[in-house]
C-alpha positions in Angstrom: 3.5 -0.1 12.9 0.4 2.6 13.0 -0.7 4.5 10.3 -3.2 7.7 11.8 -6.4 6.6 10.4 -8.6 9.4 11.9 -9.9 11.0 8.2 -11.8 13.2 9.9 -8.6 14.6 11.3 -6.7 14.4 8.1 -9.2 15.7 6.2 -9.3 18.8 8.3 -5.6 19.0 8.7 -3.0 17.6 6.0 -2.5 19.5 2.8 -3.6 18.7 -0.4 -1.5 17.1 -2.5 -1.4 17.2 -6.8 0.8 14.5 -8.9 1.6 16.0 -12.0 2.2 12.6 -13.9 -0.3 12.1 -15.9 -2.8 8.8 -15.6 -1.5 6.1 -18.4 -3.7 3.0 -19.2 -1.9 -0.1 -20.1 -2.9 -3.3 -20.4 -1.6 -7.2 -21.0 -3.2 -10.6 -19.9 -3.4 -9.6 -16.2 -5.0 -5.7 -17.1 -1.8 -4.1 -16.1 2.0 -3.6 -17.2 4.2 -5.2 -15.0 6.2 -2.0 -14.4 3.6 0.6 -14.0 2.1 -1.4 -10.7 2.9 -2.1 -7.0 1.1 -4.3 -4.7 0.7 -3.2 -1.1 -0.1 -4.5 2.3 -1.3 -2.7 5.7 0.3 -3.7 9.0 -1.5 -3.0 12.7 -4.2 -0.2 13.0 -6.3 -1.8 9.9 -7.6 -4.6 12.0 -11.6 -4.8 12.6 -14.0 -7.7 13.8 -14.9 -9.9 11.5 -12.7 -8.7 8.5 -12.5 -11.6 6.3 -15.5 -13.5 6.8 -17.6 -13.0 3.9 -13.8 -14.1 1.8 -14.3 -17.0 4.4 -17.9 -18.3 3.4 -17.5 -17.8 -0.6 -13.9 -18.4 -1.3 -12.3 -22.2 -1.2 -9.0 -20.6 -1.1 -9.7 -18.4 1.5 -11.1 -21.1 3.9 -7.4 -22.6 3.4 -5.5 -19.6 4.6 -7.7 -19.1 7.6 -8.0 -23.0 8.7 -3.5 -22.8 8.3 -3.6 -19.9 10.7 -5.5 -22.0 13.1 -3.8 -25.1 13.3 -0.3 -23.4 13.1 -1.0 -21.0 16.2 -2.9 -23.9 17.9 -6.2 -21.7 18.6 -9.3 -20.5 17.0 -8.2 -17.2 15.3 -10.6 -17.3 13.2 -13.5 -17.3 15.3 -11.7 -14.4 17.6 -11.4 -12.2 14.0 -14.9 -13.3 12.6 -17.1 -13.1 15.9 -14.6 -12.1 18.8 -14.4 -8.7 20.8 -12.1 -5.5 20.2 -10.5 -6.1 23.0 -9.1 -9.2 22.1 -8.3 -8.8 18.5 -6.2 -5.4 19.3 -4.0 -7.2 21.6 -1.0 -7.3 19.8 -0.3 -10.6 19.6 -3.7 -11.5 17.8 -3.9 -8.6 15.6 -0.5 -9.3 13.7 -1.8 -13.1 12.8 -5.4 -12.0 12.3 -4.2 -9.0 9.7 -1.7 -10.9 7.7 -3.6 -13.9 7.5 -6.5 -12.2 6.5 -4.6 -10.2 3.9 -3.2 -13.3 2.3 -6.8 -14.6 2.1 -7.2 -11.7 0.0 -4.2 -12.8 -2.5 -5.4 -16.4 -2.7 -8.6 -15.6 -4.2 -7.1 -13.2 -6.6 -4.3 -16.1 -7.4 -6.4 -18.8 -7.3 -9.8 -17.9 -8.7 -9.1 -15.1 -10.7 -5.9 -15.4 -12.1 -3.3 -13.1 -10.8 0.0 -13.4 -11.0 2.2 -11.3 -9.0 5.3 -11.8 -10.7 3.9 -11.0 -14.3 1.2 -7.8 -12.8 3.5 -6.0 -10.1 6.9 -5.0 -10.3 7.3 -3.9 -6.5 5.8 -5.0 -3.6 5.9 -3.3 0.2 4.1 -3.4 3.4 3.7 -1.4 5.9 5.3 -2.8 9.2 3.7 -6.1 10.1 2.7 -5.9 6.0 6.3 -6.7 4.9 5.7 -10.1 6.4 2.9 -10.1 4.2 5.1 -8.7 1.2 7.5 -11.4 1.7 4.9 -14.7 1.3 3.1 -13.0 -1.4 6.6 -13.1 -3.0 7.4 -16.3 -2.2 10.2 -15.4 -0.1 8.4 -16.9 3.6 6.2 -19.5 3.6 2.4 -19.1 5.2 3.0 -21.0 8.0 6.4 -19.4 9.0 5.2 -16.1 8.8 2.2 -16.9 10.8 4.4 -18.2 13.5 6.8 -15.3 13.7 3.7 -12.6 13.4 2.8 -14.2 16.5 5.9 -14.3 18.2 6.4 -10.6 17.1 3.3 -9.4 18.8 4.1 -11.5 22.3 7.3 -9.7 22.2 6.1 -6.5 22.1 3.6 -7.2 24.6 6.1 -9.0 27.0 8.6 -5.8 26.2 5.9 -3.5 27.5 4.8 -5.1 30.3 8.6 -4.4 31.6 8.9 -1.4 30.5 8.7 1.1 33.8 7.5 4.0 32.6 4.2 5.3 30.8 4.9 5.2 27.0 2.8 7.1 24.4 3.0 7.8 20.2 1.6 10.8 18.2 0.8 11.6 15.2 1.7 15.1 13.2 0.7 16.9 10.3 3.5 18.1 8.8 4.8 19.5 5.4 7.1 17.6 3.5 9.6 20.6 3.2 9.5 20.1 6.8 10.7 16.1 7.4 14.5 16.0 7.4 14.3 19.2 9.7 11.5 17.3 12.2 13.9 14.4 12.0 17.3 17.0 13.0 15.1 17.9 15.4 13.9 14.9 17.4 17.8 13.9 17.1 18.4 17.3 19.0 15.3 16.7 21.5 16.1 13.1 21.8 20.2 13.8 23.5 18.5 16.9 25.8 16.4 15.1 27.9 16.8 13.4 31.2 17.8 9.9 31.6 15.2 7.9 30.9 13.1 10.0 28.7 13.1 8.9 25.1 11.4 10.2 21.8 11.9 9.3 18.1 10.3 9.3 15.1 8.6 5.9 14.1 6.7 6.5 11.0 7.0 8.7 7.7 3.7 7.9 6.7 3.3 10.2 3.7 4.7 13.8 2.8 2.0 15.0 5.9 1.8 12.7 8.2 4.6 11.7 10.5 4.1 9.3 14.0 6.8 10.0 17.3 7.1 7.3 19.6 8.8 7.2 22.9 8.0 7.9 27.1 4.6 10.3 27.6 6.7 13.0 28.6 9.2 13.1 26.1 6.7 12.4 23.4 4.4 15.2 24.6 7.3 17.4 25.0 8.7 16.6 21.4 4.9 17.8 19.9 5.2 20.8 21.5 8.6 22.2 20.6 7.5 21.3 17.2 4.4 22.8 16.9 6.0 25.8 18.3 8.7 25.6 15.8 5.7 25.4 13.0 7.7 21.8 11.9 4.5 20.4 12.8 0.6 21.3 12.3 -0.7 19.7 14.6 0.2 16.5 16.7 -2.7 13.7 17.7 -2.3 11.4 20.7 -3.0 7.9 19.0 -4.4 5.0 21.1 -1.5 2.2 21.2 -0.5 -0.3 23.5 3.3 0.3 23.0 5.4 2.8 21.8 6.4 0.6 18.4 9.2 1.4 16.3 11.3 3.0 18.8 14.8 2.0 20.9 12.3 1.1 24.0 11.2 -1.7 22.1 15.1 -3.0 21.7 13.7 -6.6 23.9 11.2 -7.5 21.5 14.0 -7.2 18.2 16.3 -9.2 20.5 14.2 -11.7 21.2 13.0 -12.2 17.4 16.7 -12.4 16.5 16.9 -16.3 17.1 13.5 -17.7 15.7 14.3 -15.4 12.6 17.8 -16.6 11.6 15.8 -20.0 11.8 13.8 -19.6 9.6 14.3 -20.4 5.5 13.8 -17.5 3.3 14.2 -17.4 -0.3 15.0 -14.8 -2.6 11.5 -12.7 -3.3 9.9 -13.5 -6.9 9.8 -9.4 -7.5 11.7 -6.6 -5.7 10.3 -6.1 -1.6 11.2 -2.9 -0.8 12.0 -2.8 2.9 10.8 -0.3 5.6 14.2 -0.2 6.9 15.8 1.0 3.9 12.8 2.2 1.3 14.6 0.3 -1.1 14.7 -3.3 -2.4 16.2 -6.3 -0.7 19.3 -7.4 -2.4 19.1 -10.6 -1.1 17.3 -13.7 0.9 20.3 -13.6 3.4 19.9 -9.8 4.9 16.0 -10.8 5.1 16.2 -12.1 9.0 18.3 -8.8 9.8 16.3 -6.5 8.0 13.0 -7.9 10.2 14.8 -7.4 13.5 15.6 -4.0 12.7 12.3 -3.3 11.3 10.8 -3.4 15.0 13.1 -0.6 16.7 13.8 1.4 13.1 11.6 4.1 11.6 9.0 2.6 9.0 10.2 4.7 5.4 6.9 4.3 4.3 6.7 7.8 2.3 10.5 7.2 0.7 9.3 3.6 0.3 6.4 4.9 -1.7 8.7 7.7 -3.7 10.7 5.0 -4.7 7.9 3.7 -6.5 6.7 6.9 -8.1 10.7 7.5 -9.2 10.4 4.5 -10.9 7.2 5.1 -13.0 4.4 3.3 -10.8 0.9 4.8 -10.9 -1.3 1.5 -9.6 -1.4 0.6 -6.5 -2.9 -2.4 -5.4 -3.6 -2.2 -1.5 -4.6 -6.1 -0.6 -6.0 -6.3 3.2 -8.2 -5.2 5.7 -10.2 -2.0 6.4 -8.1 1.2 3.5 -6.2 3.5 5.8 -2.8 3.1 3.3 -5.2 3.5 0.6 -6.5 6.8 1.9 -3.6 7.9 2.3 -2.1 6.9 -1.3 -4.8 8.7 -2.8 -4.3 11.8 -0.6 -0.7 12.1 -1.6 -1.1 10.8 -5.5 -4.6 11.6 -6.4 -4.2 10.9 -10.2 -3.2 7.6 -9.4 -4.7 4.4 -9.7 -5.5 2.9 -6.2 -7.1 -0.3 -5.5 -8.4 -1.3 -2.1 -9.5 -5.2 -2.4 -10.8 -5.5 1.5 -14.2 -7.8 1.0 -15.7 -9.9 -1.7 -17.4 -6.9 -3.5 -14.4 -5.2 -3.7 -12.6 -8.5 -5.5 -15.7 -7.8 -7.8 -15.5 -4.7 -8.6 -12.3 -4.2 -9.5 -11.6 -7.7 -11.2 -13.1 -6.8 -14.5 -11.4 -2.8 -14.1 -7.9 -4.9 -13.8 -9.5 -8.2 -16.3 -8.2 -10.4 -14.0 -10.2 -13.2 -15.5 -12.3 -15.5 -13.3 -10.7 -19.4 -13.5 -13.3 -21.2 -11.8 -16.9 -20.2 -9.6 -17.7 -22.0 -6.3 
């Protein structure tokens, strides 16, 4: 669910990571061989007022995304992304449907007037968290408007979860070294079964090979940074500023009350491979979908396997379609000799359209 977007704090902190695969340049009528690139999509944390609008004001396609969002949620959340508070757009509930709808805007301009074709450009696509839902429409495998729908839902669960939850919760995030994460792991397993009743830690995120995020109760999460820390498992741990301590057991309610909407709702088999947080590999098919999404909110998000997969398999693009660039920081922190692509605003969709040829179709 939260990727640690302090740079400052990374840049200080994580270690500096060469690829030795050398950069490759290939090319077809989309500027890139199908398996050589993945697309990706950011999930909560990436949210900021008034992402989207300029997409909004010079994009057709765009306008069409943003006008579904409103009329299937029933409410202006458009004008709350384009001109509301903070406040209000990092309440749960709004920021999932404000960052996946706004992502998708992203993807309809690059379909519609310039081209792109997912299914002939990109051989894997991901997101992180919330950005699977994303994943799965850009693939064809959940409509728009159903994924709008259960975004929303998702985020009012959480938020309902929390507001029963009788304790103070609290997540963290720690600089680590990869030889370090299956230990870390062992050792919140071991942390996790010695404290008191009531007290809960686990690890939520594998963000990359040096940043992990812990989620759980205050105490148990602040107890869980220190023994690692001490244990040198962990550089140094960072207090992040969340409403709910996502991707952990305590937020059991919220997956429960998913379950029923999801196995509702029609999903096909994706148009290219969707590798899953839960797993870090690809679904196998449209049927575990629904399962996969209810697990997604209580299991750790894979995202560093999820991106090794990738690299196992020969991909050195990245595409990174969405709001704000914290996954892309952190892709070009971990792969440096890669080719990453942030496409957040119009100039970006500019910039990098005639790098990738994507060819423009039609001008408004």
């Amino acid at each position: 669910m939260f990727v640690c977007n302090s740079l400052n704090f990374l840049r200080i902190h994580s270690r500096k990571l060469l690829n030795s695969i050398p950069v490759r340049t290939y090319a077809n009528s989309a500027g890139i061989v199908k398996s050589q690139c993945a697309i990706v999509f950011p999930g909560q944390g990436a949210q900021y007022v008034g992402m989207g609008k300029d997409l909004y004001e010079n994009f057709a396609s765009a306008r069409h995304v943003f006008d579904e969002a409103n009329e299937v949620l029933g409410f202006n959340l458009k004008g709350l992304i384009f001109n509301g508070t903070q406040s209000q757009l990092i309440q749960t509930e709004n920021t999932q449907p404000a960052i996946l709808t706004t992502s998708v805007a992203i993807l309809r301009i690059l379909e519609s007037e310039y081209g792109f074709n997912i299914e002939s450009a990109c051989t894997f696509a991901l997101g992180h968290s919330l950005g699977e839902y994303t994943a799965l429409v850009a693939t064809k495998a959940l409509s728009l408007h159903d994924a709008i729908k259960l975004v929303r839902l998702r985020g009012e669960s959480m938020t309902k979860t929390v507001s029963q939850l009788k304790v103070k919760t609290a997540m963290s995030a720690l600089i680590v070294r990869q030889e370090n994460l299956a230990e870390i792991e062992e050792s919140i397993k071991g942390i996790n079964s010695s404290l008191p009743e009531g007290e809960l830690v686990e690890l939520a995120n594998v963000n990359s090979s040096f940043q992990a995020v812990i989620s759980g109760t205050s105490n148990a999460v602040d107890f869980a940074s220190g023994v690692l820390q001490s244990n040198h498992l962990a550089a140094r741990a960072l207090d992040l500023p969340v409403s709910a301590p996502f991707h952990c057991k305590l937020m059991q309610p919220a997956a429960d009350m998913m379950r029923a909407s999801l196995k509702n709702i029609k999903f096909n088999t994706p148009t290219i491979d969707v590798i899953t947080n839960v797993t870090a590999t690809p679904i196998k098919s449209s049927t575990e979908i629904p399962q996969l999404l209810e697990k997604q909110v209580t299991a750790t998000v894979q995202w560093q396997k999820s991106i090794k997969y990738c690299k196992e398999r020969d991909i050195n693009t990245f595409i990174v379609i969405g709001p704000a660039r914290v996954l892309a920081n952190l892709l070009r922190k971990e792969y440096p000799l890669d080719r990453i692509r942030p496409l957040t605003t119009v100039k970006d969709i500019q910039l990098h359209s005639e790098e990738l040829k994507i060819k423009q179709l039609n001008t408004l």
